[in-house]
C-alpha positions as CSV (number, residue, x, y, z in Angstrom):
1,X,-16.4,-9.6,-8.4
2,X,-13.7,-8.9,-10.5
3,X,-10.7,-11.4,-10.8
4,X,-6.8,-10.1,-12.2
5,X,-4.4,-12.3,-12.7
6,X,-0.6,-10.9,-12.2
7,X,2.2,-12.5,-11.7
8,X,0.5,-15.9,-11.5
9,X,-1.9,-14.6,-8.3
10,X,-5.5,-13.6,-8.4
11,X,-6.1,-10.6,-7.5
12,X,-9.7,-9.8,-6.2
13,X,-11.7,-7.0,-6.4
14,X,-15.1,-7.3,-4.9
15,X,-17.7,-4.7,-6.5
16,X,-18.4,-2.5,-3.9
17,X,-15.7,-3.5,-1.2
18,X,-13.9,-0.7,0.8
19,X,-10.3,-0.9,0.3
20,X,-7.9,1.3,2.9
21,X,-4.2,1.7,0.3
22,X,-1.1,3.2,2.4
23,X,2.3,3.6,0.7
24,X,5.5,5.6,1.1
25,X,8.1,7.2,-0.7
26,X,11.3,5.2,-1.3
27,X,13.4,7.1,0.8
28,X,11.0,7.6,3.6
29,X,12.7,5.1,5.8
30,X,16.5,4.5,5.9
31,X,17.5,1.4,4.0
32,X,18.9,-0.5,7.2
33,X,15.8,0.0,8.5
34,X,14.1,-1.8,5.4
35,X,16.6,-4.6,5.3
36,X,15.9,-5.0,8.9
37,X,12.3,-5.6,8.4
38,X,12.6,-7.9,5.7
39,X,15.2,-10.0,7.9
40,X,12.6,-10.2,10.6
41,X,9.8,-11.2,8.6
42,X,11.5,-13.8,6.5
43,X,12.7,-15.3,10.3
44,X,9.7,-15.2,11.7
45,X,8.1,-16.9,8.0
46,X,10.2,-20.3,8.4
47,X,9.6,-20.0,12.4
48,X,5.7,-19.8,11.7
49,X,5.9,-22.7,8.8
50,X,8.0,-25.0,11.0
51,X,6.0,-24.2,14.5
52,X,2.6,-24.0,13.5
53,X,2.4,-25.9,9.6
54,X,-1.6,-26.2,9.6
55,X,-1.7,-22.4,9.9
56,X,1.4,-20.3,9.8
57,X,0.0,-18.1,6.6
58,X,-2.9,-16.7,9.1
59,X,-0.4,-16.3,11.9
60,X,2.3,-14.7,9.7
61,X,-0.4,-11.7,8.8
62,X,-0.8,-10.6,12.1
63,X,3.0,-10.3,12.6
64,X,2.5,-8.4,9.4
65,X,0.3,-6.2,10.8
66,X,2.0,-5.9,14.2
67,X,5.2,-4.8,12.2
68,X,3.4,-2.1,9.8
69,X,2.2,-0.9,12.8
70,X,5.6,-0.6,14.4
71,X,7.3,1.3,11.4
72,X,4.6,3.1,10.2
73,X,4.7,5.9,13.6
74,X,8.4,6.0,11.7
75,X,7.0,7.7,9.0
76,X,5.3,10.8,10.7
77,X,7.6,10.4,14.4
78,X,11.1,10.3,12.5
79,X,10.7,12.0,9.2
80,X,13.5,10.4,6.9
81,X,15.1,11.2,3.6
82,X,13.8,13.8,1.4
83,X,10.2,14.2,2.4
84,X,8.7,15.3,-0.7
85,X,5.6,15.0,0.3
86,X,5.7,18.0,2.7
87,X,6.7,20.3,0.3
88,X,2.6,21.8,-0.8
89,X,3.0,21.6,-4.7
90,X,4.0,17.6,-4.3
91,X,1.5,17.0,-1.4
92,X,-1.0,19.0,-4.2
93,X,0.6,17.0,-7.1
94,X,-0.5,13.6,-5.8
95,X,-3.8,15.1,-4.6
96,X,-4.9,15.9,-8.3
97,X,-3.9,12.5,-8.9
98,X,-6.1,10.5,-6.4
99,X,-8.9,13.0,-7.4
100,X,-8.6,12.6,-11.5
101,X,-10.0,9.0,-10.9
102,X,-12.5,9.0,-8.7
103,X,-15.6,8.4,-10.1
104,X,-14.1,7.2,-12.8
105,X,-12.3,3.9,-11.6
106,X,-13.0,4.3,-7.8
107,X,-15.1,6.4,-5.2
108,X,-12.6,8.2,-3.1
109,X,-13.9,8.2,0.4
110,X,-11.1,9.8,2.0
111,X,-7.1,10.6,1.9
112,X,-3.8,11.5,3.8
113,X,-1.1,12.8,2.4
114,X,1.6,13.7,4.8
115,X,5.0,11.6,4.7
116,X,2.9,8.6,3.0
117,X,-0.2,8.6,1.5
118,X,-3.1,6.8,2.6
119,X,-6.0,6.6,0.8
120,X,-9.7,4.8,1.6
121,X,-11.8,3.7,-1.6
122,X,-14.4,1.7,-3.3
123,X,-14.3,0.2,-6.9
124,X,-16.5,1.8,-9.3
125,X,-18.8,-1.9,-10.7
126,X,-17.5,-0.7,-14.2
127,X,-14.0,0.3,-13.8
128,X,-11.2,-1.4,-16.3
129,X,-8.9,-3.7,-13.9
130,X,-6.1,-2.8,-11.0
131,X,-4.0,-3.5,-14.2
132,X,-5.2,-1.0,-16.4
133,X,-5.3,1.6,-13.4
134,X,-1.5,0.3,-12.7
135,X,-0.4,0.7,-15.5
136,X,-1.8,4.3,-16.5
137,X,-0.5,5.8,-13.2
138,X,2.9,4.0,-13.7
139,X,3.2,5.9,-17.3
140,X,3.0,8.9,-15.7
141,X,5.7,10.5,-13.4
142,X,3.9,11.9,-10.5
């Protein structure tokens, strides 16, 4: 198992493990719609903590969940902002990109690029760090 440390958290990366990534463009959903979500979730937080203090974290995750899955048909239902991603030569862009590190740093099992990426993987047992991979593909404009 391999153990990061940013910003003060551990960050754990079991040898081996399947990891399911999903992200977005910054524009993909309108900005209300954003501060929205964050509003909700930071109610619902101090609801959870002063309801349930034994176990609000484990509670909390599944309203996570439950609210991904409510704004992520958003992304493909009620395409928003630019949409980069649908234009081929971006969609192919960011393709290249997953692909030049597998093998290297992960196994890429599989991948969706439409207005989000989402992208299922498994370490490689001697890849550098999440850090190392972060900070290489942040150097980079994609």
């Amino acid at each position: 198992m391999k153990t990061i440390y940013k910003n003060r958290l551990p960050h754990l990366a079991p040898i081996g493990a399947s990891f399911f990534v999903t992200f977005r463009l910054a524009d993909s959903l309108p900005q209300h719609v954003v501060a929205e979500m964050k509003q909700v979730m930071e109610a619902k937080e101090k609801q959870l903590r002063t309801q349930f203090p034994a176990d609000w974290f484990p509670r909390l995750h599944r309203e996570r969940k439950r609210m991904f899955a409510k704004f992520e048909h958003q992304l493909e239902d009620r395409p928003y902002g630019e949409c980069y991603l649908k234009n081929p030569a971006a969609a192919n862009l960011v393709a290249k990109k997953l692909q030049e590190y597998d093998g290297q740093y992960y196994n890429l099992c599989a991948y969706c690029i439409r207005n989000g990426v989402k992208i299922s993987f498994q370490f490689q047992a001697n890849y550098f760090g999440v850090s190392q991979l972060s900070f290489e593909a942040n150097s980079r404009a994609i």
